[in-house]
C-alpha positions as CSV (number, residue, x, y, z in Angstrom):
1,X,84.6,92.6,125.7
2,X,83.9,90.8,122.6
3,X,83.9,94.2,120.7
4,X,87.5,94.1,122.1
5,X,88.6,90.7,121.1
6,X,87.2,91.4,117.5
7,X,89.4,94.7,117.3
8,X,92.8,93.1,118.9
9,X,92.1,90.1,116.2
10,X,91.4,92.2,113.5
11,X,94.9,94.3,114.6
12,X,96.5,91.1,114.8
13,X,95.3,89.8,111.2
14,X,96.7,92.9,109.6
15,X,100.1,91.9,110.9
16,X,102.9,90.3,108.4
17,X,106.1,89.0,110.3
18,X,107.2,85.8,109.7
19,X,107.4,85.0,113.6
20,X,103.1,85.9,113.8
21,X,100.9,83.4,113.1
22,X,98.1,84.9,110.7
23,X,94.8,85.5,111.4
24,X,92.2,84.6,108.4
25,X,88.5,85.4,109.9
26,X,87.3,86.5,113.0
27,X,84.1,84.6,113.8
28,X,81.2,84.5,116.0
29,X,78.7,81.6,116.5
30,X,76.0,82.5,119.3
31,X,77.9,83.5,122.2
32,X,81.1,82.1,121.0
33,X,83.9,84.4,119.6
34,X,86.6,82.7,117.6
35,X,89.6,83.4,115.4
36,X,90.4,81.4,112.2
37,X,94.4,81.2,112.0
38,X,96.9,79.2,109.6
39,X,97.6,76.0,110.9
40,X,101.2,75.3,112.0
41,X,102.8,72.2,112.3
42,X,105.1,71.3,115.3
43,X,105.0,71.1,118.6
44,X,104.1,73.4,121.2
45,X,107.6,75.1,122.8
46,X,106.2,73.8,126.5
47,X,106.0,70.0,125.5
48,X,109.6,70.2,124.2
49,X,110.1,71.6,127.3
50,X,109.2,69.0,129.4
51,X,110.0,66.3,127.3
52,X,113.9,67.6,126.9
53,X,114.1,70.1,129.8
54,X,115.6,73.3,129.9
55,X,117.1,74.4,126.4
56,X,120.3,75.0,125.3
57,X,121.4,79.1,126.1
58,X,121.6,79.8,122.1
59,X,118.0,78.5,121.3
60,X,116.3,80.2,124.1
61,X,118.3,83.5,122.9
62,X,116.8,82.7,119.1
63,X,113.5,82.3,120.8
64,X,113.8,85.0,122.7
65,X,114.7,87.3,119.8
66,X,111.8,85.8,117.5
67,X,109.4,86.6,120.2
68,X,110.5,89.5,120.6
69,X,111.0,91.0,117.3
70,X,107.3,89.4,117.0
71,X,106.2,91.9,119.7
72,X,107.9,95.1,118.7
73,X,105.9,94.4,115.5
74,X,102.3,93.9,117.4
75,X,103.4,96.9,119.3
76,X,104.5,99.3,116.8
77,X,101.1,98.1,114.9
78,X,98.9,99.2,118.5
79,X,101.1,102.2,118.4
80,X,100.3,103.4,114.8
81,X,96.4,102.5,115.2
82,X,96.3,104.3,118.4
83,X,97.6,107.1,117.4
84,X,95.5,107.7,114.2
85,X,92.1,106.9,115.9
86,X,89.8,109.5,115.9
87,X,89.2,108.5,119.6
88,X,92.7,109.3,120.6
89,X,93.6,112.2,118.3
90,X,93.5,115.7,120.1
91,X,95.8,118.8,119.7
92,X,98.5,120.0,121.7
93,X,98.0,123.0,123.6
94,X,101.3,125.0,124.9
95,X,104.5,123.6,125.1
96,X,103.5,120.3,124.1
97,X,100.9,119.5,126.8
98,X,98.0,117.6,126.8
């Protein structure tokens, strides 16, 4: 597990999209495993929430779209690492197969 969390925050350090917070270090102290990130001023999207209620259709959309243009990023990045790992790499055999 904490062999995991260092690789994902390592991955997620390497990333540079203006919509992912970036990671600086990845730390452990004893048994604890932590992740030094920029610090971001606002408020979390959930207190806004609560305080305001539910948001108006064309800033959830711009939201939305951040998060998810965020996510094809982290995703494309897992894609790319996965697929030049030494771990994953194999050759095809006929047609393609596995």
């Amino acid at each position: 597990m904490a062999e995991r969390f260092k690789r994902e925050a390592r991955t997620a350090g390497s990333l540079s999209h203006p919509h992912i917070i970036p990671i600086y270090a990845v730390k452990e102290a004893g048994e604890l495993l932590f992740f030094v990130m920029k610090f971001v001023e606002g408020r979390p999207l959930d207190g806004i929430i609560r305080e305001v209620g539910a948001l108006p259709f064309p800033m959830a959309q711009t939201i939305m779209q951040q998060v998810g243009s965020a996510l094809a990023t982290r995703i494309a990045a897992a894609s790319s690492i996965a697929t030049s790992s030494p771990r994953t790499s194999c050759s095809t055999s006929t047609a393609g197969r596995w």
